[in-house]
C-alpha positions as CSV (number, residue, x, y, z in Angstrom):
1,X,34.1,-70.4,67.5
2,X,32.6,-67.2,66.7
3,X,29.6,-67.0,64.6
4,X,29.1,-64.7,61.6
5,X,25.6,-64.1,60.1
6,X,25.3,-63.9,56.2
7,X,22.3,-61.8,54.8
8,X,21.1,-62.8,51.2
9,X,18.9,-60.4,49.7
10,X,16.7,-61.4,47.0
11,X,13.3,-60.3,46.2
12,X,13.2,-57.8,48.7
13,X,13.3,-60.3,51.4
14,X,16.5,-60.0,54.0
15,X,17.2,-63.2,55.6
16,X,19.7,-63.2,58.8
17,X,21.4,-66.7,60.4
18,X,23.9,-68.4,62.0
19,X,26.0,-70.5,59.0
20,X,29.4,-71.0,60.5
21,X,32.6,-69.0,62.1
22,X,33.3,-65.8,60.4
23,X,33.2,-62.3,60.5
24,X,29.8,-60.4,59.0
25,X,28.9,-61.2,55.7
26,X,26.4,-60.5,53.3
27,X,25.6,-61.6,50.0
28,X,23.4,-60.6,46.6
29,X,22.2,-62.1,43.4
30,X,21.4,-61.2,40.4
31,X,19.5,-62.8,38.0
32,X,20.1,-63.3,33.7
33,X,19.7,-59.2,32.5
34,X,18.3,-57.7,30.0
35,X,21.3,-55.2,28.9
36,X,18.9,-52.0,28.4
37,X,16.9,-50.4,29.6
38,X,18.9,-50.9,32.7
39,X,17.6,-54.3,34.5
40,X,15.0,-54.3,37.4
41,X,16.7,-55.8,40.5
42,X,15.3,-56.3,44.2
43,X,16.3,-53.1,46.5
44,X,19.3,-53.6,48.2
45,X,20.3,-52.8,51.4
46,X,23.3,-50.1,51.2
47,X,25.7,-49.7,53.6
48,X,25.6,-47.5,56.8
49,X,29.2,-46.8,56.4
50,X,30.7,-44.2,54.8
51,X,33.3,-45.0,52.0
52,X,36.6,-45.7,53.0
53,X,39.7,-43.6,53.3
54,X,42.3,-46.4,53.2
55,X,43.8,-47.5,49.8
56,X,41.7,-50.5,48.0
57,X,43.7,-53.5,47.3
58,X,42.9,-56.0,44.7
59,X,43.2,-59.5,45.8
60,X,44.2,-61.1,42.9
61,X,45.0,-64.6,44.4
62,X,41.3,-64.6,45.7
63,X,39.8,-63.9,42.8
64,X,41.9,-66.8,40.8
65,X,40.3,-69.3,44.2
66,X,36.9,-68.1,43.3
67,X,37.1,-69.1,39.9
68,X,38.5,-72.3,40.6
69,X,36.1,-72.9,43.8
70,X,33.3,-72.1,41.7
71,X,34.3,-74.5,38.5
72,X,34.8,-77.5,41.7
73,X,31.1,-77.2,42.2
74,X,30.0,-77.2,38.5
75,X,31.9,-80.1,37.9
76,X,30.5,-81.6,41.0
77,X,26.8,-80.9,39.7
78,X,28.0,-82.6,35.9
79,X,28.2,-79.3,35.0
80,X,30.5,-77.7,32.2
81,X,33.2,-75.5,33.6
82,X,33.1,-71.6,32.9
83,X,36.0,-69.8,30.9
84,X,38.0,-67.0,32.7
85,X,37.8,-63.3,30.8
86,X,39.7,-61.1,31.6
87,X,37.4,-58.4,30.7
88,X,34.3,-59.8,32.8
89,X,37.6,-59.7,35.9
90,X,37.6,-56.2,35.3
91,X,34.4,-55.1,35.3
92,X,33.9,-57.1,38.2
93,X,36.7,-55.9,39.6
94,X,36.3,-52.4,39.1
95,X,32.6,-52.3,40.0
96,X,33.8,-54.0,43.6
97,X,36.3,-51.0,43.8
98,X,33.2,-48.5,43.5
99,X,31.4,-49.9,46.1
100,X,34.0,-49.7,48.5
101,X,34.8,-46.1,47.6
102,X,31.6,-45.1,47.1
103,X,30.1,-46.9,50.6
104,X,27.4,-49.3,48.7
105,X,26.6,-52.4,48.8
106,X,24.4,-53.2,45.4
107,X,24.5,-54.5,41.9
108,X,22.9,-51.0,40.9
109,X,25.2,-48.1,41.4
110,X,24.2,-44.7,42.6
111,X,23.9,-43.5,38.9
112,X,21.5,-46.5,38.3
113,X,23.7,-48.4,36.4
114,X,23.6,-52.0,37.0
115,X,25.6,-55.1,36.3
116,X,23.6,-55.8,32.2
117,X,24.5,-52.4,31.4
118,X,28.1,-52.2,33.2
119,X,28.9,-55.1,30.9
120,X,27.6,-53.8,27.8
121,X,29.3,-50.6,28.4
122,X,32.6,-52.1,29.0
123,X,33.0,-55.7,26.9
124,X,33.2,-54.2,23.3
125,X,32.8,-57.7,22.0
126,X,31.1,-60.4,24.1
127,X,27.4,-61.3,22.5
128,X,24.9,-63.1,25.5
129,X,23.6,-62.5,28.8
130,X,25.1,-61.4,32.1
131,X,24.1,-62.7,36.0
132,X,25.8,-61.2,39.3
133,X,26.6,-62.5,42.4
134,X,28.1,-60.4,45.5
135,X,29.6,-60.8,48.2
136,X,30.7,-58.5,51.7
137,X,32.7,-59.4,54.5
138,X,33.8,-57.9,57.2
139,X,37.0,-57.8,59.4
140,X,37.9,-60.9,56.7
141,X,41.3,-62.8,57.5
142,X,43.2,-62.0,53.9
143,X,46.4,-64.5,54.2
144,X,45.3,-67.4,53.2
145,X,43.3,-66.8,49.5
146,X,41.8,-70.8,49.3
147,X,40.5,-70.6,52.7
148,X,38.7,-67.2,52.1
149,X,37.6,-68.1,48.0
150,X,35.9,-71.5,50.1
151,X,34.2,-68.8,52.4
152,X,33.0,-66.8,49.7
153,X,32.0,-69.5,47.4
154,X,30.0,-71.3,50.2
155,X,28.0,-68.6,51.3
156,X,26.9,-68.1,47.9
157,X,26.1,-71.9,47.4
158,X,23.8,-71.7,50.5
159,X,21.4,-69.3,49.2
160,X,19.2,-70.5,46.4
161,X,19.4,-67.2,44.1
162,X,23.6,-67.6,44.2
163,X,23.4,-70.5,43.7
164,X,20.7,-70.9,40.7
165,X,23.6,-67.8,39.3
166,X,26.4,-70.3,39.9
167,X,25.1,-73.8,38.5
168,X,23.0,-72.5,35.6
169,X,23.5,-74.9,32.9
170,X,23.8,-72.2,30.2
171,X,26.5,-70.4,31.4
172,X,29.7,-70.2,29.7
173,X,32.4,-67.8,31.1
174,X,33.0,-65.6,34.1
175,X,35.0,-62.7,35.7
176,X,35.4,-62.5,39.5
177,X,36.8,-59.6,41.3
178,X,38.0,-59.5,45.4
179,X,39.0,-56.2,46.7
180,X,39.7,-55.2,50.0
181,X,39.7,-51.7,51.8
182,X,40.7,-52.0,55.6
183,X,39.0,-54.8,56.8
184,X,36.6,-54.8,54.3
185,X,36.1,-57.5,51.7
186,X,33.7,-57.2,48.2
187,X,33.9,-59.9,46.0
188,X,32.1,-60.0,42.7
189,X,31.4,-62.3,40.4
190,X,30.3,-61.8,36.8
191,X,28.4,-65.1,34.9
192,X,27.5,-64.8,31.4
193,X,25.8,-66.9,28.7
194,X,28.3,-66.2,25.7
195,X,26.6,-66.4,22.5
196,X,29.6,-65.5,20.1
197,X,32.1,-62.6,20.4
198,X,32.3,-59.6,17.8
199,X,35.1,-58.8,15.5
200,X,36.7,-56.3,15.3
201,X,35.7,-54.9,19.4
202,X,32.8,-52.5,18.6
203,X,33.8,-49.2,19.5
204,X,32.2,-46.6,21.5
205,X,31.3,-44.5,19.0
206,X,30.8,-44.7,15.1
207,X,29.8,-41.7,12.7
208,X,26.7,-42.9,10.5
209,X,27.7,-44.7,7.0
210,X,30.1,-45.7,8.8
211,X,31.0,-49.1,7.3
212,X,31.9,-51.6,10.8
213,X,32.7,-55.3,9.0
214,X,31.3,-56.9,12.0
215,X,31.5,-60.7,12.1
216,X,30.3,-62.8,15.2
217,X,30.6,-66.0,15.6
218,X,28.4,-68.9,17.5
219,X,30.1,-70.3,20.3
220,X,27.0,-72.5,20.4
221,X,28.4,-74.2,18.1
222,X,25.5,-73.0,15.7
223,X,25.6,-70.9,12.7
224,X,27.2,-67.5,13.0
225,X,25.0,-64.2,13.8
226,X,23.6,-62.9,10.0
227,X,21.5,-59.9,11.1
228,X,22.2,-56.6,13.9
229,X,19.5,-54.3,15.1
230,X,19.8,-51.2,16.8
231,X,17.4,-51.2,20.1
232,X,16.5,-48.4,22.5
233,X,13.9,-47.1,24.4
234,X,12.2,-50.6,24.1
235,X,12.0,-51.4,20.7
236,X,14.4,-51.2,17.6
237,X,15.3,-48.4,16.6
238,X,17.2,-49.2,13.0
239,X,16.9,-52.5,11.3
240,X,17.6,-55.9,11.6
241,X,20.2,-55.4,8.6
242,X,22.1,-58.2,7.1
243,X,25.7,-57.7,8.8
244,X,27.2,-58.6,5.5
245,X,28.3,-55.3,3.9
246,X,26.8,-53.4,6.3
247,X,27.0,-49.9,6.3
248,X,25.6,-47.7,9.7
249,X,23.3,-45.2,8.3
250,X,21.5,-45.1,11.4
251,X,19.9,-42.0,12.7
252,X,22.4,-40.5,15.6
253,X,21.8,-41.7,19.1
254,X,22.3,-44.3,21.9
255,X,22.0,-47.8,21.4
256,X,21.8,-51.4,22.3
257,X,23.4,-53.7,19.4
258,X,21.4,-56.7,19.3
259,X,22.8,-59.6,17.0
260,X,20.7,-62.5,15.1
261,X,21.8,-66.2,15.1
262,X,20.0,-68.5,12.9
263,X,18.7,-71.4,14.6
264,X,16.7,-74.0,12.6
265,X,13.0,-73.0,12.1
266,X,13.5,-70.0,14.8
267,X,16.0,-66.9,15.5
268,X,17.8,-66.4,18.6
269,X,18.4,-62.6,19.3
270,X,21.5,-61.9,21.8
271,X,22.3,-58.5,23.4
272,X,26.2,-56.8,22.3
273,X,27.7,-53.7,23.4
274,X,26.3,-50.7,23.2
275,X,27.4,-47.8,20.5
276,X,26.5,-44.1,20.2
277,X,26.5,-43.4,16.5
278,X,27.4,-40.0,15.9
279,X,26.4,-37.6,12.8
């Protein structure tokens, strides 16, 4: 058989050896992340090769096989199973696209954004914390979806950072995304901590006084969020304000929405989606 080497870089440190037959491979973690200020992650390694000028192909059937690959080994720890979102697929999705067109191989982007912020920016209603694992292969048989799922799954469960991502007990839902450009293979897979969900979506922007009749929920099975506070540039900026009848008269500017949920004697603060609230 021919042996493939799998790299896993975390904490700076790039590790090389001889796991079993495949192609090259490489894989990243990414620990729980502070949404903003963008999160501090180890330097990655990017690739040597420039971006592709083939097509890139979402595999679909993959990405369903890492989901279900990856709730096999929860279970197998005693663990609880994560919920599919569709919008955590997407991001994931899209942010493995990026890579491949843009010839990287990171959970920061070349614009600095990195996997805390991509999800504030583009989940308009999931409350929590977000962890990233990747994955890269090389010249990657694509027919049979199980067989290359198992593959990707198992390289991330023999490297402790992936798998600490993978089996942490707090976790409650996930995206995963497999694309493929040539024979190259990026698979990524989004893990987050769900504390509640906002409704209605928060939108991009709101004008100040604007009125947002935000409710959110504990999916901890806890009492629902009662306060918001608008952070930036390391600290609240605006608030916490009760979220009943709120109104937005917050100065204009960038923000982090951060949601309070009662919890006994103490408060636990979750990170939302980020809003620009316009004049």
């Amino acid at each position: 058989m021919t042996s493939w080497r799998v790299a896993a870089l975390l904490s700076a440190l790039l590790t090389l050896g001889v796991l079993l037959a495949s192609p090259w491979l490489a894989s990243l973690s990414a620990p729980e992340q502070p949404v903003v200020p963008p999160e501090p992650v180890a330097p990655a390694a990017r690739s040597s090769q420039p971006a592709p000028s083939v097509p890139v192909d979402s595999l679909e059937p993959v990405a369903r096989a890492v989901v279900a690959a990856t709730n096999g080994e929860r279970r197998g720890k005693g663990l609880r199973e994560l919920r599919p979102d569709p919008t955590l697929a997407e991001l994931a999705e899209a942010h493995g696209r990026d890579m491949l067109e843009r010839g990287y191989f990171d959970h920061v982007d070349p614009d600095g954004v990195g996997p805390g912020e991509r999800v504030a920016r583009g989940h308009r209603r999931l409350v929590g914390a977000s962890r990233e694992n990747l994955w890269w292969g090389s010249g990657v048989p694509q027919d049979d979806a199980e067989q290359l799922a198992a593959a990707i799954v198992a390289g991330w469960m023999g490297s402790q950072g992936h798998r600490e991502n993978l089996l942490h007990p707090s976790l409650t839902h996930l995206g995963v995304g497999v694309v493929a450009a040539g024979g190259e293979v990026h698979a990524v897979q989004l893990l987050a901590d769900v504390r509640g969900f906002v409704a209605p979506a928060v939108l991009d922007e709101m004008k100040a006084g604007a009125a947002p009749g935000w409710v959110v929920s504990s999916l901890a099975g806890g009492r629902a969020a009662d306060r918001v506070d608008l952070f930036a540039d390391g600290r609240p900026r605006w608030g916490p304000r009760p979220l009943r009848d709120l109104t937005l008269d917050a100065p204009p500017g960038q923000y982090q929405l951060r949601f309070y949920f009662p919890a006994g004697n103490r408060v636990v603060i979750a990170n939302g989606p980020q809003l620009r609230v316009l004049p």
